[in-house]
N, C-alpha and C positions, 0 to 999 in steps of 0.2 A: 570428734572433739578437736578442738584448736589449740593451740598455744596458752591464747587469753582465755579460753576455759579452763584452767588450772591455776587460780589464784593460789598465794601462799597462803597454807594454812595458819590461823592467829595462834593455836597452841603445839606451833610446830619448833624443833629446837632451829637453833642459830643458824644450820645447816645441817643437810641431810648429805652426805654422800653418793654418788651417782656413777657405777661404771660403767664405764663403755669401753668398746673395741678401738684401738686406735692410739697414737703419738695425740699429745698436743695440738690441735689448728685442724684436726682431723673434718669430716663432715658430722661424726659421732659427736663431738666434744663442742659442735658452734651449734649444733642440735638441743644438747643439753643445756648450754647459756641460755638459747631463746627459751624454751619450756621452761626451765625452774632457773634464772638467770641467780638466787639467794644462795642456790644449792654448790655443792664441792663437786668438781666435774674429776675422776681418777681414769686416769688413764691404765688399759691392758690389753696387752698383744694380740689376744684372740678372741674370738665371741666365748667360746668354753672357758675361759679365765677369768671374764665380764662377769659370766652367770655365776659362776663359784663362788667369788667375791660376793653376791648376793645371800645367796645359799647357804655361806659362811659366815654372814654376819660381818665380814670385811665394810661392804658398802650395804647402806639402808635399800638403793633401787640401782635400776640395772637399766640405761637405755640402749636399744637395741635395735640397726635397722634388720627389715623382715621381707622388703619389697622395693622394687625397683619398677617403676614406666616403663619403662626400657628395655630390659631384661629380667624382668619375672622375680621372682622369688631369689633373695640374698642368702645364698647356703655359703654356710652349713646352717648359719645363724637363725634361720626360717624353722628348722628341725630341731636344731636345740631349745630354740622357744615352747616350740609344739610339745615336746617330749619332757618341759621342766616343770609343771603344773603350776607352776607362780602365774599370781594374780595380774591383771593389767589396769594400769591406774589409768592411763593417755594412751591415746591413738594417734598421731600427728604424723599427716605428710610434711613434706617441707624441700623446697626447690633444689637441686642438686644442679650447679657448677662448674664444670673442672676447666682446670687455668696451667698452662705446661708453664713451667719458672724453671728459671736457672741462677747463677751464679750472677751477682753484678759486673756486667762486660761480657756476659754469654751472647751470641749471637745466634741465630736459628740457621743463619749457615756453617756455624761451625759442631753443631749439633751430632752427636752421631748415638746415643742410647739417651731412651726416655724409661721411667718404672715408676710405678704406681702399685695399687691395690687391683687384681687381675678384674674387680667387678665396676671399677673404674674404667682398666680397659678396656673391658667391656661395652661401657656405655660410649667411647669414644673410638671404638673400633674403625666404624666407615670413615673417620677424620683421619685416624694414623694411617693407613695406606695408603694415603698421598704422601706422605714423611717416608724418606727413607732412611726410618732411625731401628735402630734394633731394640724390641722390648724386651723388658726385664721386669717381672712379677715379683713384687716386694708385699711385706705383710701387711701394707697402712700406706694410704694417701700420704698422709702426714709425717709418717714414718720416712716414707722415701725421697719427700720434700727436706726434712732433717739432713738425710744423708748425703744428699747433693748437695748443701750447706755445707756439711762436716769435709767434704771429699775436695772442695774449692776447685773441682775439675769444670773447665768451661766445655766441654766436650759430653756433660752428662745433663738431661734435666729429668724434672718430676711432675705427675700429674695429680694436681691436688688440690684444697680449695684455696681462694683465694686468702683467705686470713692464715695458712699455711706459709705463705710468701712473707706475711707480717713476722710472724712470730719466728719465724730461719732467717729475715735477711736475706731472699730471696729476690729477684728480679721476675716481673711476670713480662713474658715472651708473646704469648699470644693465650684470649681470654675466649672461655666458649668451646671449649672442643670436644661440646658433647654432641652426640649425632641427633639428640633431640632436643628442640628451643623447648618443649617441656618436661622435661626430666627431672623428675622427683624419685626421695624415695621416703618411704612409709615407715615409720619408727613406733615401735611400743614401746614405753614406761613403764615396768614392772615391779614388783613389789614380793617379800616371799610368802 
């Protein structure tokens, strides 16, 4: 199923609510724009808070990625899926990114700690070993895009999508630094 296979429904309300894992600008949250672009994108820190929020009756659905090209299966979040018998509306790959930003006036030589989401790092592993920046595993792409916003240290950046950079005021440093030119990951729409 694609994107454009999931028109809005005609006697659907104004908005449906939609959690995902992740800050703001996250990969989860420009995932959910594209699929239900009508729908309320809510942002939570963990895939286990995404699903409860479902489960709860907080949010009507729940996006979720499940899989990565790259590195396989996105745990824990692949197992909490498995293990939560909620229905699946969408199946939708969709092209994954990562863009290291800093600070306006950061330089890549003055660089010395980058952090991200550890399955970000992940996918951008073979790249970061030519940097010799010290990583730092943070909860969310977008998350750790924010903080280096918040922190105004030009000494610090984050790995995370481009519209992360949009939404902190961020500076992108250098675009691409996944270790695969096709890296995708695979995201279910759920429903309880």
């Amino acid at each position: 199923m694609t994107e454009t296979d999931t028109p809005r429904p005609t006697d659907a309300p104004a908005y449906s609510r939609v959690a995902f894992q992740g800050a703001l600008g996250a990969f989860s949250h420009e995932a959910c724009l594209a699929l239900r672009p009508w729908d309320k994108p809510i942002p939570h820190a963990t895939f286990a808070e995404a699903l409860e929020a479902l489960t709860t009756g907080q949010c009507d659905m729940a996006l979720i990625p499940i899989e990565n090209s790259t590195i396989g299966p996105v745990e824990p979040a692949a197992t909490l899926v498995r293990e939560s018998g909620l229905k699946v509306l969408a199946d939708v790959w969709r092209p994954i990114r990562h863009a290291l930003m800093g600070i306006n006036g950061a330089r890549m030589a003055d660089l010395r700690t980058v952090e991200s989401h550890p399955i970000a790092l992940a996918q951008c592993a073979g790249t970061l070993k030519a940097m010799p920046l010290k990583i730092i595993e943070h909860f969310d792409t977008a998350g750790a895009a924010r903080d280096v916003a918040e922190a105004g240290d030009p000494t610090r950046a984050a790995i995370a999508p481009v519209g992360a950079a949009e939404v902190y005021g961020l500076s992108i440093l250098r675009n691409d630094l996944q270790d695969s030119s096709d890296n995708q990951t695979r995201f279910l729409l759920l429903s309880a």
